[in-house]
N, C-alpha and C positions, 0 to 999 in steps of 0.2 A: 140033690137037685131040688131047687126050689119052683112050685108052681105059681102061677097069677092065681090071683082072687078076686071076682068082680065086688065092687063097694057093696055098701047094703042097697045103696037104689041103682044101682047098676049104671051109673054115669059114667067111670072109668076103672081102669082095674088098677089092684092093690095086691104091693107082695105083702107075703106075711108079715116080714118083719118091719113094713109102716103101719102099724098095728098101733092107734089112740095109746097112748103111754110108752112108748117104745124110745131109742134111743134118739132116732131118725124126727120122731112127733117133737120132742122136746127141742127143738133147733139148735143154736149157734152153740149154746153151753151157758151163757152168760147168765142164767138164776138157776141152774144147776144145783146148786148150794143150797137152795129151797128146797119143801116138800110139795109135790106137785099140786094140791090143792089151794098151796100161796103163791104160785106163779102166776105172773099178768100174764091173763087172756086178754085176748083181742077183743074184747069188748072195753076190758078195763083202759085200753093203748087209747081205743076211740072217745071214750068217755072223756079221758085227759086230754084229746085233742080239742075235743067239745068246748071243755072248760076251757082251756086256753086261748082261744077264737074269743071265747063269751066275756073273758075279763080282759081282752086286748081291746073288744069293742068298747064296751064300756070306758075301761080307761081313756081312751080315744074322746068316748063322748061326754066324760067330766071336762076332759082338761082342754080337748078342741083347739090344740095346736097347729090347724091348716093354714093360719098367717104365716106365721116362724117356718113350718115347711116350706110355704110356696116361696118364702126368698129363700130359705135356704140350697132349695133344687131347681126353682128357675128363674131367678133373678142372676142377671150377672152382677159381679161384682168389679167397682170399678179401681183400677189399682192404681196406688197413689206416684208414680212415676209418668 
């Protein structure tokens, strides 16, 4: 029989076997094949969010295609018939 464990700051309880490195911590499986130290954390997920925001902006603000947008999504077009 297994007992609860309150967390270290006592927010919510924890069985033993969600124990930081456990099968349960490691999620889906999908970098399984890694050694836990080169797995993306969650910080590493957000940081490439980050960057991807940051160079969509950018791109955005070289190239400044809101003409070509605004016909292409709300101009009608008129059909040759």
């Amino acid at each position: 029989m297994q007992t609860l464990l309150f967390s270290p700051n006592r927010s919510f309880w924890l069985w033993p076997d969600m124990a930081i490195g456990s099968a349960a911590a490691a999620g889906s499986g999908l970098f399984n094949f890694l050694r836990p130290r080169l797995r993306p954390q969650p910080t590493d997920v957000a940081a490439a969010a980050t960057w991807g925001v940051a160079a969509t902006v950018t791109a955005l603000w070289l190239i400044q295609p809101f003409d070509w947008l605004k016909k292409q999504l709300f101009e009608k077009t008129e059909s040759g018939s």
